[in-house]
Structure formats: structure tokens, C-alpha cells
C-alpha positions as CSV (number, residue, x, y, z in Angstrom):
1,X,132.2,76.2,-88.4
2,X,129.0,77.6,-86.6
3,X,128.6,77.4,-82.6
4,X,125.3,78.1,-80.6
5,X,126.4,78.7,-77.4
6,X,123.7,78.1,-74.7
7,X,124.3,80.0,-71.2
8,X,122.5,82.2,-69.0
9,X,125.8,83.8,-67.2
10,X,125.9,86.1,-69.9
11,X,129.6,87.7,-69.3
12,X,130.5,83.8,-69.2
13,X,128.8,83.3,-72.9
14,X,130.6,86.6,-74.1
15,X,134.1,85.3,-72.8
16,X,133.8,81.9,-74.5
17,X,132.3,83.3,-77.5
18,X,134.9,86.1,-77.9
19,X,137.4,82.8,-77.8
20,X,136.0,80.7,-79.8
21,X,135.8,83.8,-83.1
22,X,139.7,84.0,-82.4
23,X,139.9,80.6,-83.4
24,X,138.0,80.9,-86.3
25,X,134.1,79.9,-85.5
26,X,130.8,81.9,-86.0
27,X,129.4,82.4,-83.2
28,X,125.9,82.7,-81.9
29,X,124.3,83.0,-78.5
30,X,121.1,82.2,-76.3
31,X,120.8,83.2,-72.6
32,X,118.0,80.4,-71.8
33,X,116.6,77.4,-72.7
34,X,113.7,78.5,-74.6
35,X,115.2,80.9,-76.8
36,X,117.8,77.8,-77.8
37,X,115.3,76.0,-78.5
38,X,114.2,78.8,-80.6
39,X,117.1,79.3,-82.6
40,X,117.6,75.9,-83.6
41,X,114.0,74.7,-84.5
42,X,113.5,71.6,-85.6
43,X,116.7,70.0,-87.2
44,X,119.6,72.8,-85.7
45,X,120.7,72.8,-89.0
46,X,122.2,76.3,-89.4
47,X,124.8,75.0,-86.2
48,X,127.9,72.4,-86.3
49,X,128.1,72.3,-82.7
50,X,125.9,73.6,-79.6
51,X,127.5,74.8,-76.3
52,X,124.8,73.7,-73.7
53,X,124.6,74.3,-70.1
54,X,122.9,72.7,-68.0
55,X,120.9,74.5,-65.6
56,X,119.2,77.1,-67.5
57,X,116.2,79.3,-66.7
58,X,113.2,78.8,-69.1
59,X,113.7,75.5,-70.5
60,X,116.6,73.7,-68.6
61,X,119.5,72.3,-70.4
62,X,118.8,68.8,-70.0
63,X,115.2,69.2,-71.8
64,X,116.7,71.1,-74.4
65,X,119.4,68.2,-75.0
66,X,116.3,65.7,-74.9
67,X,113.9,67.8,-77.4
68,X,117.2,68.5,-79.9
69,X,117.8,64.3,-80.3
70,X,113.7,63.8,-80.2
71,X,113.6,66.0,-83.4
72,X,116.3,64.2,-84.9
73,X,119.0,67.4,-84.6
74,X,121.8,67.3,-86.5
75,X,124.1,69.4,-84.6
76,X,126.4,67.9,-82.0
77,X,125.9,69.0,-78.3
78,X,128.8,69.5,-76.0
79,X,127.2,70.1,-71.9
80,X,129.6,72.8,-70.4
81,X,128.5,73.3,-67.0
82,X,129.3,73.2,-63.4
83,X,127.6,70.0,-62.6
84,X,130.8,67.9,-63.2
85,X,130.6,64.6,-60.9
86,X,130.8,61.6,-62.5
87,X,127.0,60.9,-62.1
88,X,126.8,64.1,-63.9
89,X,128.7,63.0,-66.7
90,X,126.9,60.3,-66.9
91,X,123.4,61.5,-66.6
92,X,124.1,64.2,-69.0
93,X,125.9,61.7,-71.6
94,X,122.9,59.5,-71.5
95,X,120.4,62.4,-72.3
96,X,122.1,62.1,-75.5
97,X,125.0,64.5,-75.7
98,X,127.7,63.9,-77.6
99,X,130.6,65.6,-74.8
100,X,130.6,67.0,-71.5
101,X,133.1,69.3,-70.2
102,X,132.7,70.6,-66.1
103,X,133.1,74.0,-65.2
104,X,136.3,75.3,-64.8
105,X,137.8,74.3,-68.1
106,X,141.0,74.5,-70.3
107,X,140.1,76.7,-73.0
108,X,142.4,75.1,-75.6
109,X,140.6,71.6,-74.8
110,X,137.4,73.6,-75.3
111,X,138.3,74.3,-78.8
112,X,139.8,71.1,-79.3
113,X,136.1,69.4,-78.6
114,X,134.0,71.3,-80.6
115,X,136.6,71.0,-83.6
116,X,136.4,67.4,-82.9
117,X,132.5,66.9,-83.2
118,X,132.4,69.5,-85.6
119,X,134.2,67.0,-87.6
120,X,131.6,64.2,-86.2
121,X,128.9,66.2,-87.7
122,X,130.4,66.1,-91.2
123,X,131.9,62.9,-91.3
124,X,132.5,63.3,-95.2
125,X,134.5,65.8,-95.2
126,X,138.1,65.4,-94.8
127,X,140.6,67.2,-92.8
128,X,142.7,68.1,-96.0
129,X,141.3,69.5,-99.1
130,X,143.4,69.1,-102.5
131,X,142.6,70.6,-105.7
132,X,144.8,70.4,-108.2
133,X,147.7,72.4,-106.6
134,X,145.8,73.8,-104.1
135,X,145.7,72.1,-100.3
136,X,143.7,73.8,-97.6
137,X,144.6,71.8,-94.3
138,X,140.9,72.1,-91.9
139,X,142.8,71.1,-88.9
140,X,146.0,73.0,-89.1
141,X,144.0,76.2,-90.8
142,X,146.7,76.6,-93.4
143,X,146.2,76.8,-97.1
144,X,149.0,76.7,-99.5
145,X,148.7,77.1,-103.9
146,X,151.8,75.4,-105.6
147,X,154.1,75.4,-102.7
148,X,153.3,78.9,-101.8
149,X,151.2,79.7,-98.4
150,X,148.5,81.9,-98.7
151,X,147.4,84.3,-95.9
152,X,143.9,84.3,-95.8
153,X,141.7,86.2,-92.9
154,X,139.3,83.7,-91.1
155,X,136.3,84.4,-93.3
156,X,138.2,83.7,-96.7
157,X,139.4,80.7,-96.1
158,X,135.9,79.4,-94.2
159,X,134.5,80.7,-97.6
160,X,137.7,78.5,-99.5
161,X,136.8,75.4,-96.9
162,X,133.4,74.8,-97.7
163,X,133.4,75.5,-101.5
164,X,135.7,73.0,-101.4
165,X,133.4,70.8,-99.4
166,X,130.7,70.8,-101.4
167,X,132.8,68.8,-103.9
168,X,131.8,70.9,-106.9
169,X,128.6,71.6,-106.1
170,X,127.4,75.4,-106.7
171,X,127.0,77.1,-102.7
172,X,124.8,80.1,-102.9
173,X,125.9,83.6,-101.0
174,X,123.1,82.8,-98.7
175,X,124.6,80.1,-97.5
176,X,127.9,80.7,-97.6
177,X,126.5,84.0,-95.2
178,X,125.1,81.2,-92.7
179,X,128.1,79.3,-92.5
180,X,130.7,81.5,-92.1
181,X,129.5,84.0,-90.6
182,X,127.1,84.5,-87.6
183,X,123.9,86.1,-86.9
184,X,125.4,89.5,-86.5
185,X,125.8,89.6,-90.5
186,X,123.8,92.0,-92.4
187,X,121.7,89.4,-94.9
188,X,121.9,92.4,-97.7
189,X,125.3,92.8,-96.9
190,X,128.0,92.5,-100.2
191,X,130.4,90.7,-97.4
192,X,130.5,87.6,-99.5
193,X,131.2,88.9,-103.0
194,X,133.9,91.0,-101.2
195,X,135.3,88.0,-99.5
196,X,135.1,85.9,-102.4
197,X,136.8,88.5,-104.6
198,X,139.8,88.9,-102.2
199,X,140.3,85.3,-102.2
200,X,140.6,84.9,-105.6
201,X,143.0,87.4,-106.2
202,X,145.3,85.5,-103.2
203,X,144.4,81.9,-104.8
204,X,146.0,83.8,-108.3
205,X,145.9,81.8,-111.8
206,X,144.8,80.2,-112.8
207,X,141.0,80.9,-111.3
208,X,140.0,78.4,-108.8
209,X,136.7,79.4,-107.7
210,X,133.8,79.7,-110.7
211,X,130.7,82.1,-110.3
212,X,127.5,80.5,-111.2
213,X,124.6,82.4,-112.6
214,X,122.1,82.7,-110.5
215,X,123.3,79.9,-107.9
216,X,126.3,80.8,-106.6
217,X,130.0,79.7,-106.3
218,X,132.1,76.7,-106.8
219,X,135.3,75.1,-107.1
């Protein structure tokens, strides 16, 4: 899962953002409105979920919310910010985003929101994987091979999650870089085929995860 987190206290951004990684996300950030804008172009694509506060420099928040569901965005947008009445609310759920959470917040229920429209942005894609005697579990972040739980790191099993998302469908390195991880990776790094090749050695025999000339991996 990939989170753009929009907020100009920039100790605030760091503090969510160092959260959210411990619970498993790539995460990117943007200190104004403009540079959000930016970084998600014209379809936000690249994100799951956007963090969005309201009163921004540059390009407020609310204009930002207004020009992502013009363009037809695809990311869901969850307004964190201090402006928490209930005309708030209101106003900011009627510029088109999907939640809004007032400053202070409960960091589990944080967590708990964006995993929830996370799953609103992929509605296809179920909360438990089986293949064969494999069973990856999105929600609880467990993965278990006939009967026997394997201890992934947070990048393996994202990269185990969406290969077995794609439902057999070949998911190049490229994107598999974009997805898991965030911004900060090196796009010549050999992170993936590293990642890839410790997982199959936990996931054992027989191989689950194919390489595909020229294209990629799949399940």
C-alpha cells in the first residue's frame, strides 16, 4: 500500500509518516499544495490513499481535493486537519473526500482508515489470498504455506501481496518498486530481485513465484 501524505507542519508529516512505514505502507510526502498536486498528476495513480490537510500554503487543501476528483483520481483522500467542526466535516466531505479525521487523532484509527479505503480503492481484491497451500491474510498481515507461518519482512510479503493480486498476471520490477516501496528507492537498485529471492526461499517447494522473461514476476 502507497500513502502521499500532504502537510505543511513538516515534523507533523515525519511523525505520521514514520507510523504509518511501521505498519507496513510506503510512504511519500509533500509540504504544500502544489507540489501534491505535482506528485500525483493527473490520475494519482502511483498512490492507494492521500493524507490531505486542509490548509495548506501554495495550493490549499480543499483545491487540491477538488482538482484530484475533476481529473477523475483514483486514489482515495482521507482530510487530516485541525478544522474538525461538523460544518468542517461536512464541507470537506462534500468537496469529494472519501474520510475526514480532526486534529488530534488516535493513531491506530488512523491506520485503520487508510487500510480501509485502501481496500475501497481496490475493490477486487480480497482480504485473503489462497494459492494452493499458500494463504496470505491482507488484513491480519500473516502469511502461512501448508500450515506453517512464514516470517516475512514488510517488503516481501507487499511483494507476495500484490503478485498475488494480479491474479497471474506477469508484474514487472518497476512496478513492483512503485508499489512497495516509496520514492526514496534507488530505480537501479537490485532491491526487488533481492526481495523476491528471499521470499522464495521462505515460500520453499515447491516454487510459487515464476520469473518471466523480459516481463517480470508472477504467481
Amino acid at each position: 500500500m502507497r500513502v502521499l501524505i500532504v502537510e505543511d507542519d513538516e515534523e507533523m508529516a515525519q511523525v505520521v509518516a514514520v507510523g504509518l512505514r511501521r505498519a507496513q505502507m510506503a510512504v511519500d510526502m509533500a509540504f504544500d499544495g502544489t507540489e501534491a498536486l505535482e506528485r500525483l498528476g493527473s490520475g494519482g495513480e502511483a498512490y492507494d490513499v492521500v493524507v490531505l490537510d486542509r490548509d495548506l500554503p501554495g495550493t490549499h487543501g480543499d483545491e487540491v481535493c477538488a482538482a484530484l476528483i475533476a481529473a477523475g483520481c483514483r486514489s482515495r483522500i482521507l482530510m487530516l486537519t485541525a478544522a474538525g467542526t461538523a460544518d468542517d466535516i461536512v464541507d470537506g466531505l462534500g468537496l469529494g473526500a472519501d474520510d475526514y479525521l480532526p486534529k488530534p487523532f488516535d493513531f491506530p484509527v488512523l491506520v485503520a482508515r487508510i487500510a480501509a479505503l485502501a481496500r475501497r480503492a481496490h475493490p477486487a481484491v480480497p482480504p485473503v489470498f489462497r494459492h494452493g497451500d499458500l494463504l496470505v491474510d491482507s488484513a491480519r498481515r500473516t502469511a502461512v504455506r501448508a500450515g506453517r507461518p512464514l516470517a516475512l519482512t514488510p517488503k516481501e510479503f507487499g511483494v507476495l501481496e500484490l503478485l498475488l493480486a494480479a491474479g497471474g498476471r506477469a508484474v514487472s520490477a518497476e512496478e513492483l518498486l512503485e508499489r512497495v516501496w516509496d520514492e526514496a528507492a534507488d530505480p537501479f537498485t537490485s532491491a526487488v530481485k533481492i526481495t523476491v529471492s528471499r521470499l522464495r526461499a521462505k515460500l520453499g517447494a515447491p516454487p510459487v513465484i515464476e520469473t518471466v522473461a523480459r516481463s517480470g514476476y508472477r504467481i
